[in-house]
VOGU-3710 file (C-alpha; in Angstrom, 3 decimals, decimal comma):
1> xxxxxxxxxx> 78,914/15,947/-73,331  75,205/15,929/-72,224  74,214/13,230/-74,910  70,033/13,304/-74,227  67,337/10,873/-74,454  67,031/9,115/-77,712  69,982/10,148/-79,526  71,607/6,557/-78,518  70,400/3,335/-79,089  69,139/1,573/-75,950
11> xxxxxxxxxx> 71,545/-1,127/-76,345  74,513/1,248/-75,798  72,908/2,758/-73,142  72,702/-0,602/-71,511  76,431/-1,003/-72,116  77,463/2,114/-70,788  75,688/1,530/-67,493  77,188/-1,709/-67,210  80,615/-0,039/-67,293  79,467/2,269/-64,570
21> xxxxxxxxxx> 78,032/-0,119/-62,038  81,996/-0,801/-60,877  82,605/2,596/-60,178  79,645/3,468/-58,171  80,510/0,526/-56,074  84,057/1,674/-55,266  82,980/5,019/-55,037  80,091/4,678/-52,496  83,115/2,402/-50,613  85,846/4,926/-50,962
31> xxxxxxxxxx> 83,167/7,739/-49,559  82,139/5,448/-47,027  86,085/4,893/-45,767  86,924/8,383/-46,035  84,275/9,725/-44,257  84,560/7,640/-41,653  88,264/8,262/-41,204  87,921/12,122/-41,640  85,084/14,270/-40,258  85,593/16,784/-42,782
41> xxxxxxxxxx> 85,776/14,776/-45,793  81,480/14,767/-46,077  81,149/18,353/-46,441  83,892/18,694/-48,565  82,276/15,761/-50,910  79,150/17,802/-50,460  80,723/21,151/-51,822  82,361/19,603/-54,602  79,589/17,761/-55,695  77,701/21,356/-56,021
51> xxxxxxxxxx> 80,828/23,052/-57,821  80,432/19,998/-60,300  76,620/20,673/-60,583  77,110/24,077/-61,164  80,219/23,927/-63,729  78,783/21,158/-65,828  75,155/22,659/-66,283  76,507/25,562/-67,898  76,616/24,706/-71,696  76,729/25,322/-75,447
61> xxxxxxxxxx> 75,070/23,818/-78,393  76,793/21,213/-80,516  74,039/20,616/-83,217  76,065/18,204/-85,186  76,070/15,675/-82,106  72,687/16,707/-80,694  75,202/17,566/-77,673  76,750/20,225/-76,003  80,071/21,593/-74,908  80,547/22,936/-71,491
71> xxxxxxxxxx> 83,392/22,214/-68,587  83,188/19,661/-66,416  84,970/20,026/-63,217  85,232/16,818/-62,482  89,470/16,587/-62,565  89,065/19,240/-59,702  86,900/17,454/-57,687  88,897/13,918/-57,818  92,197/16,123/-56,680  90,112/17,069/-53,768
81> xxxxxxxxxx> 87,323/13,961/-52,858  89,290/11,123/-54,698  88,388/9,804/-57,851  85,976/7,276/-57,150  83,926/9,596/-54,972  83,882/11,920/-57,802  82,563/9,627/-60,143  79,069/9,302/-57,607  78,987/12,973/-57,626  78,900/13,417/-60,950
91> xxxxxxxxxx> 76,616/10,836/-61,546  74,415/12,298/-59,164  74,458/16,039/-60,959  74,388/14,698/-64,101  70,697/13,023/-63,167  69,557/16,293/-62,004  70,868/18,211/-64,814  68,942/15,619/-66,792  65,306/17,343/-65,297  66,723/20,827/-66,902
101> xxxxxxxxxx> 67,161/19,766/-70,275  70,821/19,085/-70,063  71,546/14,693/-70,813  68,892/12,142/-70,156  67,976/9,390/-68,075  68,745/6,575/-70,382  71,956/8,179/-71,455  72,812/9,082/-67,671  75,739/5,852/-67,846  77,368/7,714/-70,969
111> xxxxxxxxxx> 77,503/10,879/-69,920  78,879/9,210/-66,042  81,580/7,414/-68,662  82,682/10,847/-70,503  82,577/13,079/-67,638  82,765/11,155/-64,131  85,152/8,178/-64,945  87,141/9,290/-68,061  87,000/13,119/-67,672  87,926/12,151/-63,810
121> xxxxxxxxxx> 90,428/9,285/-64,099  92,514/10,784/-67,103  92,413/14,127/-65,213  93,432/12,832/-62,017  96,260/10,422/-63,780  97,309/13,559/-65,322  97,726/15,153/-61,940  99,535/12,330/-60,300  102,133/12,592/-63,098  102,981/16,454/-63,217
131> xxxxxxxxxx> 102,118/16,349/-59,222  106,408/15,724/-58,755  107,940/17,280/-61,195  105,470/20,749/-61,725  103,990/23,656/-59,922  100,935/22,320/-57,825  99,073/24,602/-60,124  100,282/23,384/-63,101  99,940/19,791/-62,477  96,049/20,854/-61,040
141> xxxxxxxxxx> 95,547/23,213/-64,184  96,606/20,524/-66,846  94,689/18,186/-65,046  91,562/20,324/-65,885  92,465/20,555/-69,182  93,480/16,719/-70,178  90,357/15,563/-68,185  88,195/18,469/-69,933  89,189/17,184/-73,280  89,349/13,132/-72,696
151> xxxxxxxxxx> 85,321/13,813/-71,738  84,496/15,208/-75,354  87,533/12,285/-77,164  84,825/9,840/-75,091  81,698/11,488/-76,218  82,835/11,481/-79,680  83,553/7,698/-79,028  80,118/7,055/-77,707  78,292/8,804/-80,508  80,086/7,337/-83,186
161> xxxxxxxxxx> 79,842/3,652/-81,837  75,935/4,293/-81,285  74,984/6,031/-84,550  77,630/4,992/-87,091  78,722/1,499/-86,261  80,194/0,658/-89,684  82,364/3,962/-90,166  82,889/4,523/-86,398  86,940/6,137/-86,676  85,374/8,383/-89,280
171> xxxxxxxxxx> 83,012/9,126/-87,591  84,665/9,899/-84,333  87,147/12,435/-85,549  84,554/13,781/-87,096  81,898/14,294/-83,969  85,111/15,245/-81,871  85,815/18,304/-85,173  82,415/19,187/-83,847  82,890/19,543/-80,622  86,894/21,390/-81,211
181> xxxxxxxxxx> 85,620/24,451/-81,733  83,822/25,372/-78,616  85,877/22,691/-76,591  89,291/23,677/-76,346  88,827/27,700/-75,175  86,611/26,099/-72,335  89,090/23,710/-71,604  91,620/26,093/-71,892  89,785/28,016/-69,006  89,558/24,935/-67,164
191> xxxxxxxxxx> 92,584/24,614/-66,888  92,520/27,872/-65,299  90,233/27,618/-62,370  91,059/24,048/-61,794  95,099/25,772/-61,122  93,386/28,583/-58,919  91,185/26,573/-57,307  93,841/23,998/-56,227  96,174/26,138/-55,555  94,394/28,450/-52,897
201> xxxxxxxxxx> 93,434/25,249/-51,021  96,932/23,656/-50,904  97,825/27,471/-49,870  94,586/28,221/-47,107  93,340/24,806/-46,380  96,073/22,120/-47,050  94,905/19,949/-44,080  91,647/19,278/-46,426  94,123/18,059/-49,623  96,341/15,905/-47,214
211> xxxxx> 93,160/14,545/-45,404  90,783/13,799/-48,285  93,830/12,788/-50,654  95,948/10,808/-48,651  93,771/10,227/-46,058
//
């Protein structure tokens, strides 16, 4: 998902910062509501914008995308902070991963689109639904996992519409293949601690779901 410097053409990356500029509105709003409604809901923004940091910036290779494949964490957070909020923290660990090697600057909207608004939104939706019907920790779990894979499905999307404009459905299966093989047993494991991870704060801190969620 960490699409770096120069691998997209600068009009993209113009494009996908235009889609972002919504989103950072409405999150900076929804933090700036939430917070001020709930006392706790800062530090818990604050700790899930470091568990994003820290489960994003670990990554493997993709050389056929000049990307990489890693988890994303991002479903979790938006179950917790909201989705909105989410997508700011992501943006904002995605421009410090950028100073470690991981992304870029001028790809920093495209990799906010995979990870922080589709990887969150689809992740969250897919919460929402199961939320009813499901196990908490299912519905957090496949969360994780939809979200996980919508981020690479967007990647793929990004890459193809950037560097292969005149075969792009080609060439997005094909960037996505690329990404398949590493992808899904991380996603698969995403699913996993986004379940635990959910779960033992519904079970030892449900006051923080209910306040942050719903509040």
């Amino acid at each position: 998902m960490h699409i770096s410097d120069g691998i997209l053409p600068l009009s993209w990356c113009f494009v996908w910062y235009a889609v972002c500029i919504p989103f950072w509105i409405l999150g900076i709003r929804e933090i700036k509501k939430k917070s001020t409604k709930n006392p706790k809901y800062l530090p818990t923004l604050a700790m899930m914008g470091a568990a994003v940091f820290v489960i994003s910036v670990w990554h493997i290779p993709v050389p056929v995308t000049g990307s990489c494949s890693h988890p994303v964490g991002t479903p979790m957070a938006a179950i917790v902070v909201g989705p909105f909020a989410t997508v700011v923290i992501s943006s904002i660990a995605l421009f410090f991963q950028a100073f470690l090697g991981h992304g870029g600057i001028t790809t920093l909207g495209a990799n906010t689109l995979s990870m922080g608004i589709v990887g969150t939104f689809t992740g969250y939706g897919t919460y929402r639904a199961f939320k009813g019907s499901t196990p908490l920790w299912f519905a957090a779990g496949m969360a994780g996992f939809i979200g996980d894979m919508m981020t690479y499905v967007t990647s793929a999307l990004e890459l193809a519409l950037g560097l292969n404009p005149h075969s792009v459905l080609l060439h997005w299966w094909l960037y996505f293949m690329g990404y398949g093989p590493t992808q899904i047993p991380i996603a698969v494991g995403e699913f996993a601690f986004t379940a635990g991870v959910v779960s033992y704060i519904a079970e030892n801190r449900p006051d923080v779901l209910r306040g942050v969620v719903h509040g």
